[in-house]
mmCIF file of the N, C-alpha and C atoms, coordinates in Angstrom:
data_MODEL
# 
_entry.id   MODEL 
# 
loop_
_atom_site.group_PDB 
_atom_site.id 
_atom_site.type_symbol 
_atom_site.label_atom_id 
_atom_site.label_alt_id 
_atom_site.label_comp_id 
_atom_site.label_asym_id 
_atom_site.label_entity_id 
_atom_site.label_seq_id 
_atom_site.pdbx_PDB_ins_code 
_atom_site.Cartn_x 
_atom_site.Cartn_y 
_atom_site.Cartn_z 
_atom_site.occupancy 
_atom_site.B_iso_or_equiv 
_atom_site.pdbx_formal_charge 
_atom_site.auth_seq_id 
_atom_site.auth_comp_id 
_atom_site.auth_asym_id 
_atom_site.auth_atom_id 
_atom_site.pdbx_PDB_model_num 
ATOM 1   N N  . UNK A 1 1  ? 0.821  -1.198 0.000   1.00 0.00 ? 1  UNK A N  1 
ATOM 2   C CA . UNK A 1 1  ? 0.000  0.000  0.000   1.00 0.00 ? 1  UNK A CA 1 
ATOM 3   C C  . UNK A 1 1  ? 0.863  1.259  0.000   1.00 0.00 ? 1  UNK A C  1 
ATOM 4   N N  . UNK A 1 2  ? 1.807  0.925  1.010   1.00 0.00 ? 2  UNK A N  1 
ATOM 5   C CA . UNK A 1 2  ? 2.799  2.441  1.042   1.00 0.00 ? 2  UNK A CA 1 
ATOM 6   C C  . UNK A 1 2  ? 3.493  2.567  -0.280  1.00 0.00 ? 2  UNK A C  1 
ATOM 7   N N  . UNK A 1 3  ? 3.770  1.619  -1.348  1.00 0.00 ? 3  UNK A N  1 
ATOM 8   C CA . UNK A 1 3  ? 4.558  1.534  -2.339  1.00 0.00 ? 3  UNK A CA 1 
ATOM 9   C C  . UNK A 1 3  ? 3.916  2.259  -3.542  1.00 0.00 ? 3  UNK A C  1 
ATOM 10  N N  . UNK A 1 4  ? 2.378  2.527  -3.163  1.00 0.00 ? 4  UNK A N  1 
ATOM 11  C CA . UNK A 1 4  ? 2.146  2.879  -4.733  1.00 0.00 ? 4  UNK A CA 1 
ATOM 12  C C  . UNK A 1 4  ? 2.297  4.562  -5.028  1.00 0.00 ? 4  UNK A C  1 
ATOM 13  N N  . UNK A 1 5  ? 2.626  5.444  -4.206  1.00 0.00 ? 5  UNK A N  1 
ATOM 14  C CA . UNK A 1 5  ? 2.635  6.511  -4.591  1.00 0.00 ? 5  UNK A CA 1 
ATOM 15  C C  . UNK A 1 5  ? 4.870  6.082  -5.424  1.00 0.00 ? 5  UNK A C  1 
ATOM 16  N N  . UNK A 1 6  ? 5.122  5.707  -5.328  1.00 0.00 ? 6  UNK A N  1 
ATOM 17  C CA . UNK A 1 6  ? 6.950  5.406  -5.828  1.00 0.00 ? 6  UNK A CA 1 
ATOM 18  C C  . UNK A 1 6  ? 6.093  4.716  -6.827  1.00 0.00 ? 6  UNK A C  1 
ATOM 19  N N  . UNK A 1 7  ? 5.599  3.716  -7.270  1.00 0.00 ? 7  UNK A N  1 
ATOM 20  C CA . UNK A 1 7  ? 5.292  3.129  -8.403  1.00 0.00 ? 7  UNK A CA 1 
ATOM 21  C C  . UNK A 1 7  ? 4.456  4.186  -9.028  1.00 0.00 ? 7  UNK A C  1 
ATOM 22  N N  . UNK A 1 8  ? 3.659  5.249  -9.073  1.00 0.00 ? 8  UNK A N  1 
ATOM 23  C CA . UNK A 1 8  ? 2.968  6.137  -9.299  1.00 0.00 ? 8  UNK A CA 1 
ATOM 24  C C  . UNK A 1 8  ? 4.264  7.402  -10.015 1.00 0.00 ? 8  UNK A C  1 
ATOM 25  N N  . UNK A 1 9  ? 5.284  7.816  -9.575  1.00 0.00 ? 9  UNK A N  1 
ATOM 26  C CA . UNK A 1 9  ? 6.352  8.223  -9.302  1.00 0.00 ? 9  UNK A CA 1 
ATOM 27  C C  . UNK A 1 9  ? 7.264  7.734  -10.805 1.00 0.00 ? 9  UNK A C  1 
ATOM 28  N N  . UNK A 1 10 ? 7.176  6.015  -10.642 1.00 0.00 ? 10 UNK A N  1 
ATOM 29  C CA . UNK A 1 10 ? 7.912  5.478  -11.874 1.00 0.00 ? 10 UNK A CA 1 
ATOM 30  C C  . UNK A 1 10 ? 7.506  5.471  -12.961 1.00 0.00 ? 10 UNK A C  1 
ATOM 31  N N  . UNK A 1 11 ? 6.099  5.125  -12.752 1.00 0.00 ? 11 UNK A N  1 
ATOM 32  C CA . UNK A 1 11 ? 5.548  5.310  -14.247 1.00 0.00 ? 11 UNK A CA 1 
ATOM 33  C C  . UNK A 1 11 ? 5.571  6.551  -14.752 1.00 0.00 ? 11 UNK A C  1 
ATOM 34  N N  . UNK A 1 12 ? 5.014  7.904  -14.417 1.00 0.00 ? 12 UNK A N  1 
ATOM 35  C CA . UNK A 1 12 ? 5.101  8.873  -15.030 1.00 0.00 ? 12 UNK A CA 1 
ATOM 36  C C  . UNK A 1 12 ? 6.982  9.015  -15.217 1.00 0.00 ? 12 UNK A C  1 
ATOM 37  N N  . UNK A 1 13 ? 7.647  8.736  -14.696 1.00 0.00 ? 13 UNK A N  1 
ATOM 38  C CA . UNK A 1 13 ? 8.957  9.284  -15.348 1.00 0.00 ? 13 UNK A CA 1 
ATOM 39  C C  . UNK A 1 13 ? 9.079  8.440  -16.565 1.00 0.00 ? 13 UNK A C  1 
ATOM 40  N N  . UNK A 1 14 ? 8.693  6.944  -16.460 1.00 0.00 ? 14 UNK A N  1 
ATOM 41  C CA . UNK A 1 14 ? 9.094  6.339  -17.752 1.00 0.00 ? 14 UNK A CA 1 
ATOM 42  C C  . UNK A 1 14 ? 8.401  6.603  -18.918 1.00 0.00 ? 14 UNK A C  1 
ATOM 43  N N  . UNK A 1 15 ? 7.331  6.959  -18.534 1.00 0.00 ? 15 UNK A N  1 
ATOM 44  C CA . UNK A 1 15 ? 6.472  7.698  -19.537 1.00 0.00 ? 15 UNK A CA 1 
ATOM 45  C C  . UNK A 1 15 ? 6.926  8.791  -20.328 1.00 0.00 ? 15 UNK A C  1 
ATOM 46  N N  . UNK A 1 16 ? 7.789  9.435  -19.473 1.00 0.00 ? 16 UNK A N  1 
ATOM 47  C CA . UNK A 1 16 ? 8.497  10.969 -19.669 1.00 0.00 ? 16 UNK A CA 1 
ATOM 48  C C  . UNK A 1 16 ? 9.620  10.615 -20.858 1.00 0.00 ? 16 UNK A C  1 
ATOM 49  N N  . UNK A 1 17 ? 10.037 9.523  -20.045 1.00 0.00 ? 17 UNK A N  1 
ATOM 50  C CA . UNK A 1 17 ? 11.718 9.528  -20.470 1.00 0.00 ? 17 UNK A CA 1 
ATOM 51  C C  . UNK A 1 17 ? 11.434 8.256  -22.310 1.00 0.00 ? 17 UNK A C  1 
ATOM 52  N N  . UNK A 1 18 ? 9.616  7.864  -22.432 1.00 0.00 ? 18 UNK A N  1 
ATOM 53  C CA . UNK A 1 18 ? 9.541  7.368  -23.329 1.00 0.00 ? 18 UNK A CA 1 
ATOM 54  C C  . UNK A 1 18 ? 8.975  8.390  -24.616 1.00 0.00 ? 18 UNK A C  1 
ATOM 55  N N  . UNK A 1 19 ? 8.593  9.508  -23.711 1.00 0.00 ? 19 UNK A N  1 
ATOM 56  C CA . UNK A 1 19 ? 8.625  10.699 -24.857 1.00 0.00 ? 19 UNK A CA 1 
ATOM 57  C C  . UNK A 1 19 ? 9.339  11.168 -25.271 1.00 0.00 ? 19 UNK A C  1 
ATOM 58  N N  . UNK A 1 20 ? 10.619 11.464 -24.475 1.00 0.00 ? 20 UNK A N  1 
ATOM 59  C CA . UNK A 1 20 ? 11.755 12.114 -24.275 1.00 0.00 ? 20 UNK A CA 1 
ATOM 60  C C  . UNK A 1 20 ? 12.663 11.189 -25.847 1.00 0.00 ? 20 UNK A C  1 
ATOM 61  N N  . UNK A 1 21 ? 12.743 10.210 -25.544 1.00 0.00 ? 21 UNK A N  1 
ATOM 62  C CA . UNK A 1 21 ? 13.286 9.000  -26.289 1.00 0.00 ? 21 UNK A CA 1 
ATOM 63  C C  . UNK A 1 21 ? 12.613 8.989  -28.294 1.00 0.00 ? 21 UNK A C  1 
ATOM 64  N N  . UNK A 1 22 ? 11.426 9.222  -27.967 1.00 0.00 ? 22 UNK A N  1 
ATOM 65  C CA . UNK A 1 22 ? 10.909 8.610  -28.977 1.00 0.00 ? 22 UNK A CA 1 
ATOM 66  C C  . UNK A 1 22 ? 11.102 11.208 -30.242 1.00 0.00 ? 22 UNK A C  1 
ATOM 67  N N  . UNK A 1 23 ? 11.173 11.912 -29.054 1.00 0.00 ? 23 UNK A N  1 
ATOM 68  C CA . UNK A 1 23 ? 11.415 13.162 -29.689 1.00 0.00 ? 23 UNK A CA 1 
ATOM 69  C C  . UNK A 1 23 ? 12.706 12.688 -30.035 1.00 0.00 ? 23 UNK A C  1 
ATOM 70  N N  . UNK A 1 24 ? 13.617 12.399 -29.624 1.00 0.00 ? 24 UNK A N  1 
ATOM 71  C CA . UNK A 1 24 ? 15.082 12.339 -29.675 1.00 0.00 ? 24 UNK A CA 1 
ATOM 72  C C  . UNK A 1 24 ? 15.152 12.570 -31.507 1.00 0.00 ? 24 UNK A C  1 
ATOM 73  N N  . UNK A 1 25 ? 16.379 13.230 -32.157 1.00 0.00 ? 25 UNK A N  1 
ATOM 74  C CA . UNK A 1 25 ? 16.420 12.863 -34.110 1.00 0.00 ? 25 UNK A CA 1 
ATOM 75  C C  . UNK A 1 25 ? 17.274 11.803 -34.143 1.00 0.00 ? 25 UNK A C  1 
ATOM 76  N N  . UNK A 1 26 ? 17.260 11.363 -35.195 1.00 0.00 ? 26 UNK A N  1 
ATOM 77  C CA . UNK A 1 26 ? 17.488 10.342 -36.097 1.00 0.00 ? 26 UNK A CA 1 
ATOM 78  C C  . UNK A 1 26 ? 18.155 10.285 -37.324 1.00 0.00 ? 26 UNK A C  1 
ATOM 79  N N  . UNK A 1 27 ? 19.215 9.219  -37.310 1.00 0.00 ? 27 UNK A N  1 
ATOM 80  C CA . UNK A 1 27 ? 19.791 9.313  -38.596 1.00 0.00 ? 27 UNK A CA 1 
ATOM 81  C C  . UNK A 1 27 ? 20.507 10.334 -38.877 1.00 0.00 ? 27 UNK A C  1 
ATOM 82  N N  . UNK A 1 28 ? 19.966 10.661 -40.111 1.00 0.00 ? 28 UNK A N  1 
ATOM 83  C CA . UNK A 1 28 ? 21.215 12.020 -40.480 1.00 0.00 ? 28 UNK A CA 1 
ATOM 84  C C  . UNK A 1 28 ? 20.807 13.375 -39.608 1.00 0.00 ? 28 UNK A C  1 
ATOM 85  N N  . UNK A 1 29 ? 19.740 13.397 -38.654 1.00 0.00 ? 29 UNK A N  1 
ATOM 86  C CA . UNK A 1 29 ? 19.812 14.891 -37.801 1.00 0.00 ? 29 UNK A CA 1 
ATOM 87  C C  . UNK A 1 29 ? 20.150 14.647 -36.681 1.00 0.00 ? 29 UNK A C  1 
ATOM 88  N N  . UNK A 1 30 ? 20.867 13.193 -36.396 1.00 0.00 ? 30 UNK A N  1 
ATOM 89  C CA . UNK A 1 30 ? 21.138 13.006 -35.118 1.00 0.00 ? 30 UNK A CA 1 
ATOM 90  C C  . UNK A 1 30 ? 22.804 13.290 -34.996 1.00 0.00 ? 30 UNK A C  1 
ATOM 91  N N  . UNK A 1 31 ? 23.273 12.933 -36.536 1.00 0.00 ? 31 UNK A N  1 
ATOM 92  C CA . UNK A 1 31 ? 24.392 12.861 -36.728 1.00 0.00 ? 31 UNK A CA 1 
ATOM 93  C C  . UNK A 1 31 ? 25.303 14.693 -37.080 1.00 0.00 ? 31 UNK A C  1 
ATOM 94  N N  . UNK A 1 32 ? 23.993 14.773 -37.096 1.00 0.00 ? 32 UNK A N  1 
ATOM 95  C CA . UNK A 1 32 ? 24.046 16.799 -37.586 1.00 0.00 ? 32 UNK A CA 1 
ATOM 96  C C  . UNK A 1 32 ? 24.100 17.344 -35.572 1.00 0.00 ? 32 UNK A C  1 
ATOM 97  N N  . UNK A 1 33 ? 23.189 17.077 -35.472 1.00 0.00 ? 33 UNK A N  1 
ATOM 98  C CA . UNK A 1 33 ? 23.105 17.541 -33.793 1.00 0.00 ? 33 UNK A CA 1 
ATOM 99  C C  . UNK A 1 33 ? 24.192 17.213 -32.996 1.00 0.00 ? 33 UNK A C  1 
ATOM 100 N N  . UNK A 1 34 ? 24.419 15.809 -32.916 1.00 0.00 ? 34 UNK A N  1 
ATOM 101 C CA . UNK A 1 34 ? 26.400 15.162 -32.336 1.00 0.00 ? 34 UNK A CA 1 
ATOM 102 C C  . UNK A 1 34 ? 27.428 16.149 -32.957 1.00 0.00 ? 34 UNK A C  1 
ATOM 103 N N  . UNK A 1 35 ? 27.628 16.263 -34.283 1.00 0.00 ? 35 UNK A N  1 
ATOM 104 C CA . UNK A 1 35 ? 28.252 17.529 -34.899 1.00 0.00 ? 35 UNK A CA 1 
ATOM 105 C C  . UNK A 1 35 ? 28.486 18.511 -34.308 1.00 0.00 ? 35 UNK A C  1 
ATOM 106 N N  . UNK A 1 36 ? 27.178 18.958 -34.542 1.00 0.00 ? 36 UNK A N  1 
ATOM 107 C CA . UNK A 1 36 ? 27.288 20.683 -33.518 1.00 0.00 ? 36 UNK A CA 1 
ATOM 108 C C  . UNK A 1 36 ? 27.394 20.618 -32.072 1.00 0.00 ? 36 UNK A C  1 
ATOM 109 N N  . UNK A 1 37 ? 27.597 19.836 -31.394 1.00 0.00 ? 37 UNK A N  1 
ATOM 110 C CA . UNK A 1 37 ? 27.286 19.682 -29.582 1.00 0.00 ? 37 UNK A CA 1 
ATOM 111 C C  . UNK A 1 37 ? 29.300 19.385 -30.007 1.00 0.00 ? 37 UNK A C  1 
ATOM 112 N N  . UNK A 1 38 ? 29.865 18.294 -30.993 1.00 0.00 ? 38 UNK A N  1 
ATOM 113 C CA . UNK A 1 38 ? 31.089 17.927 -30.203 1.00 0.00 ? 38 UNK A CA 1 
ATOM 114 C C  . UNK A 1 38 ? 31.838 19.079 -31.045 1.00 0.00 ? 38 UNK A C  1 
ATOM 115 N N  . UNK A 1 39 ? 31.346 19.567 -32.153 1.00 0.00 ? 39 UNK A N  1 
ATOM 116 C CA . UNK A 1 39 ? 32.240 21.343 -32.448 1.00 0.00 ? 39 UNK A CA 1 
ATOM 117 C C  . UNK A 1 39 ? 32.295 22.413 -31.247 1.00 0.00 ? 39 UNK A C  1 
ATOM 118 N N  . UNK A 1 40 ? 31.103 22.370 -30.862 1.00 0.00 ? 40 UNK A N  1 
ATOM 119 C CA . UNK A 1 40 ? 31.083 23.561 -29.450 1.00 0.00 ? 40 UNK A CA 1 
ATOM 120 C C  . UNK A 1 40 ? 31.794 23.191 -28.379 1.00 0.00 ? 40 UNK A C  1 
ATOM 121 N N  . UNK A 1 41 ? 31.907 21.919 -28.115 1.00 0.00 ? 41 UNK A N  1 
ATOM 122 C CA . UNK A 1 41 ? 32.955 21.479 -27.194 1.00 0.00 ? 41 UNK A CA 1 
ATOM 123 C C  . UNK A 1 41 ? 34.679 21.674 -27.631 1.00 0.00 ? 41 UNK A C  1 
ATOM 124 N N  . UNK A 1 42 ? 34.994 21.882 -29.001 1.00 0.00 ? 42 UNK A N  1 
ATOM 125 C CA . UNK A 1 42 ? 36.161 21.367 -29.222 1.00 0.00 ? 42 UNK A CA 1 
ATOM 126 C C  . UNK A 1 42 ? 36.345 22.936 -29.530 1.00 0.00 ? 42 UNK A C  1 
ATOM 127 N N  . UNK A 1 43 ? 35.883 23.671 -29.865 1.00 0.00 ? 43 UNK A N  1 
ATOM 128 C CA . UNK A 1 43 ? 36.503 25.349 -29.708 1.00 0.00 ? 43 UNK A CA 1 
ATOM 129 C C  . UNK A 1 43 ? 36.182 25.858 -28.392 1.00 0.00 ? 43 UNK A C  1 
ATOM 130 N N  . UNK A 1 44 ? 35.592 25.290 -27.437 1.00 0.00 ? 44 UNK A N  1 
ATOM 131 C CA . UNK A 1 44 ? 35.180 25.750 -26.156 1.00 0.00 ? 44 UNK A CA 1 
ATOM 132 C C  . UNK A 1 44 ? 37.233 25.280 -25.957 1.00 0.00 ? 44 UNK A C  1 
ATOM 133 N N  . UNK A 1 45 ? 37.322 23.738 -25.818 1.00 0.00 ? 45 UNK A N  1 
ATOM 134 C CA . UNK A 1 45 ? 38.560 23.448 -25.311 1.00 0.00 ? 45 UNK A CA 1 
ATOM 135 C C  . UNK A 1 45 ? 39.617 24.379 -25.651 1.00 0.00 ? 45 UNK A C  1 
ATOM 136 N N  . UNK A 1 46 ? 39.783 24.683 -26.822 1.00 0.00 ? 46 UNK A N  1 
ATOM 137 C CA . UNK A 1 46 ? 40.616 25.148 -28.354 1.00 0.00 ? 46 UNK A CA 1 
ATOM 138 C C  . UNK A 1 46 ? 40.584 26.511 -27.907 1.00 0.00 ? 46 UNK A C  1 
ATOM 139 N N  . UNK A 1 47 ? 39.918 27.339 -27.345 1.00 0.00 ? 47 UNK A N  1 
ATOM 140 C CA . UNK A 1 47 ? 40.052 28.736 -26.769 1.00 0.00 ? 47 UNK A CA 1 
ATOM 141 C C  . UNK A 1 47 ? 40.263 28.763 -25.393 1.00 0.00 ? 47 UNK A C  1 
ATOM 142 N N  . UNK A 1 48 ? 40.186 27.800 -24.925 1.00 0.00 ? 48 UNK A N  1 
ATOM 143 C CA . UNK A 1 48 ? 40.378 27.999 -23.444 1.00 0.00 ? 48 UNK A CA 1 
ATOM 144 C C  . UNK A 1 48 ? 41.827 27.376 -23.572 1.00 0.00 ? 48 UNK A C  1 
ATOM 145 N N  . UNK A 1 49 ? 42.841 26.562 -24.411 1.00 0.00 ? 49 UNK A N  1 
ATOM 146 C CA . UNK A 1 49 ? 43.797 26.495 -24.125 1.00 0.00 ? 49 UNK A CA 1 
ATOM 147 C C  . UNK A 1 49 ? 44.632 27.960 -24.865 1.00 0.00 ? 49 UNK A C  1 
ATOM 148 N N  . UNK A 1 50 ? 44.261 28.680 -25.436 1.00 0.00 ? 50 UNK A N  1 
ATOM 149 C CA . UNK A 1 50 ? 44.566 29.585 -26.364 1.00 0.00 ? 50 UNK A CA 1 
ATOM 150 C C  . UNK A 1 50 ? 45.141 30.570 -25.065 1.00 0.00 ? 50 UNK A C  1 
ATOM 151 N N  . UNK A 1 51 ? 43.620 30.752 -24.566 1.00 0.00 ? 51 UNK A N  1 
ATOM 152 C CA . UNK A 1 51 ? 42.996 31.715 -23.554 1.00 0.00 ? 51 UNK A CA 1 
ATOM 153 C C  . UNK A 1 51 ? 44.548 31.271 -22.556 1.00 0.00 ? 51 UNK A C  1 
ATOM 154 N N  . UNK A 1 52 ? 44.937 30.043 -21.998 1.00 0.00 ? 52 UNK A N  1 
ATOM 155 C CA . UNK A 1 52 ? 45.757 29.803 -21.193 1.00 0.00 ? 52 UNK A CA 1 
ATOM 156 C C  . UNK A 1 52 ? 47.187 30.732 -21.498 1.00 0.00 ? 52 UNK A C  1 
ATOM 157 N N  . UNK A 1 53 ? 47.539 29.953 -22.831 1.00 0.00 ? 53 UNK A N  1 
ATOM 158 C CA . UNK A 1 53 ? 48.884 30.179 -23.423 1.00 0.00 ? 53 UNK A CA 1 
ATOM 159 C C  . UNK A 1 53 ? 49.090 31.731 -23.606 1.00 0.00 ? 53 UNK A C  1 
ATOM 160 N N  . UNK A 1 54 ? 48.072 33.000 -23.463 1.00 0.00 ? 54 UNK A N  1 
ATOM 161 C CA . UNK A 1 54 ? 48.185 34.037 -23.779 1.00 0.00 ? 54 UNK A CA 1 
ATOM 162 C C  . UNK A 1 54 ? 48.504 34.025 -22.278 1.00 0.00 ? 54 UNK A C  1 
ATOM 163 N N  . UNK A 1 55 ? 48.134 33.500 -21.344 1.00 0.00 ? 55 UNK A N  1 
ATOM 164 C CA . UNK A 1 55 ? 47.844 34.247 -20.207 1.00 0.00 ? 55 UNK A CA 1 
ATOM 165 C C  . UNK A 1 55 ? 49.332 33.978 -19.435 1.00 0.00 ? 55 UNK A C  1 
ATOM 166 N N  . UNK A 1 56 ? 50.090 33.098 -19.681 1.00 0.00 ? 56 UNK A N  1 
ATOM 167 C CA . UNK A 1 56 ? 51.561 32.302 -19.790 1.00 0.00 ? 56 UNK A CA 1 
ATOM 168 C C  . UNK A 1 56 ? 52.225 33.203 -20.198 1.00 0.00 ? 56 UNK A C  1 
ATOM 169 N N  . UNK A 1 57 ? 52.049 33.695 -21.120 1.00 0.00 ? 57 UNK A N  1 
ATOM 170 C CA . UNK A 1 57 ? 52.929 34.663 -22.161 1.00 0.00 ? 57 UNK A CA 1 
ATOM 171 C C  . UNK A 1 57 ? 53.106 35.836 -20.921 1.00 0.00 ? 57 UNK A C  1 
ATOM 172 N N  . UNK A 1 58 ? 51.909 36.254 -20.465 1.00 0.00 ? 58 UNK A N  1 
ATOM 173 C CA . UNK A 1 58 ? 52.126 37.733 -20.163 1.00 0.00 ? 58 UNK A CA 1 
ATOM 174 C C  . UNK A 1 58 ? 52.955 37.556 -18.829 1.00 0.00 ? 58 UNK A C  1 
ATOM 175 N N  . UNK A 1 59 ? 52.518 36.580 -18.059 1.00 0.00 ? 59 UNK A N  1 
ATOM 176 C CA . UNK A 1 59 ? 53.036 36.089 -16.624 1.00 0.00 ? 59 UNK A CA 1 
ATOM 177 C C  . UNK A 1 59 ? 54.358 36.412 -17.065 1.00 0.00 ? 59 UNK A C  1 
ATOM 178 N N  . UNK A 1 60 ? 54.877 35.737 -18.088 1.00 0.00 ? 60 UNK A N  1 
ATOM 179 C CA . UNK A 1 60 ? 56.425 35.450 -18.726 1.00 0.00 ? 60 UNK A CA 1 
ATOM 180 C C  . UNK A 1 60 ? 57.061 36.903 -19.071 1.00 0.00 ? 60 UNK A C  1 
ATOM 181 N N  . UNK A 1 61 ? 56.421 37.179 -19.639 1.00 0.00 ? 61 UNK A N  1 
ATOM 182 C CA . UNK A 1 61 ? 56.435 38.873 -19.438 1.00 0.00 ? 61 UNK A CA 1 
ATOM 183 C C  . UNK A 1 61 ? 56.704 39.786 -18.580 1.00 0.00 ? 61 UNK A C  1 
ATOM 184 N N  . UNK A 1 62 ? 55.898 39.904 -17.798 1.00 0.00 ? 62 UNK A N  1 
ATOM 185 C CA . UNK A 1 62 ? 56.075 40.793 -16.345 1.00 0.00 ? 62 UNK A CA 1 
ATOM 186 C C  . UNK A 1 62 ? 57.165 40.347 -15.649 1.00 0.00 ? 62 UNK A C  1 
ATOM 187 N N  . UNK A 1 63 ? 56.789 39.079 -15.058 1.00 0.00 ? 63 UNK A N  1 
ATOM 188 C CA . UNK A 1 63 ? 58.453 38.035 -14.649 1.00 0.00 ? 63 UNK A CA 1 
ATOM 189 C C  . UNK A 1 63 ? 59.907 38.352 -14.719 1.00 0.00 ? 63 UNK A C  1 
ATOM 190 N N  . UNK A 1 64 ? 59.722 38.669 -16.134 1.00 0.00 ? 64 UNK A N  1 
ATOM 191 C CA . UNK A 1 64 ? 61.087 38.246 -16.887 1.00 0.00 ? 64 UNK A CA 1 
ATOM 192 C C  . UNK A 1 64 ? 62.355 39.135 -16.251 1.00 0.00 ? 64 UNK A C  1 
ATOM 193 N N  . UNK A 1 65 ? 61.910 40.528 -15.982 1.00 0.00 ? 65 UNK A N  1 
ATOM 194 C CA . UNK A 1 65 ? 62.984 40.921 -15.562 1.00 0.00 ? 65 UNK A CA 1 
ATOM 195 C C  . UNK A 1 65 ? 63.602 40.426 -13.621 1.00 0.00 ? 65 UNK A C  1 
ATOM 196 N N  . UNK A 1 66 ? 62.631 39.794 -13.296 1.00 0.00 ? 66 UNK A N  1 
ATOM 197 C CA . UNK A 1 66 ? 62.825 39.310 -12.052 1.00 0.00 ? 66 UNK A CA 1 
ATOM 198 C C  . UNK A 1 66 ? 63.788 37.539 -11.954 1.00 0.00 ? 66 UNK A C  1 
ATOM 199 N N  . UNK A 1 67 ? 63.569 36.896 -13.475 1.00 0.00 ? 67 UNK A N  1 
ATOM 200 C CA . UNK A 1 67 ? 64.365 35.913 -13.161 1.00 0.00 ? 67 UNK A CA 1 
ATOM 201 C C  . UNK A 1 67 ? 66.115 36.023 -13.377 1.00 0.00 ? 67 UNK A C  1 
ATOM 202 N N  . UNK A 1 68 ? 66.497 34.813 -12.488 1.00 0.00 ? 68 UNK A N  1 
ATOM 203 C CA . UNK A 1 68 ? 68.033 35.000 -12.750 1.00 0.00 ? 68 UNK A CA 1 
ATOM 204 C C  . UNK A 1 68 ? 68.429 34.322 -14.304 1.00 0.00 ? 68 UNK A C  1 
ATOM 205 N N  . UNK A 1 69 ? 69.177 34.631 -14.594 1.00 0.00 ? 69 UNK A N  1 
ATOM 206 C CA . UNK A 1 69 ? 69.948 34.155 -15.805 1.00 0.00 ? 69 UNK A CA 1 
ATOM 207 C C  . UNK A 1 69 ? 70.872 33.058 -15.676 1.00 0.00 ? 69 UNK A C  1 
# 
């Protein structure tokens, strides 16, 4: 008796997650959508190491007259 509000609980999520599933694209717009999600990831990385190496530079910069030779 105490169990059916959690079984009440499961079904609507699987229900959810069988809408969720069945919107999902397909085929060639799924392969278009993976595209654009792992491009935005790979210039997200690709500027943030950019973003680093500038920021290296300047450290190296200011520094420079403070290290020994």
């Amino acid at each position: 008796m105490f169990d059916l509000p959690n079984y009440i609980v499961l079904f609507y999520f699987a229900v959810a997650a069988f809408f969720v599933g069945w919107a999902m694209p397909r085929g060639r717009y799924l392969k278009h959508l993976q595209l654009r999600v792992l491009r935005g990831i790979h210039n997200f990385f690709a500027d943030e190491e950019e973003y680093l190496h500038h920021k290296v530079e300047r450290i190296r910069k200011v520094t420079k007259p403070y290290r020994k030779k």
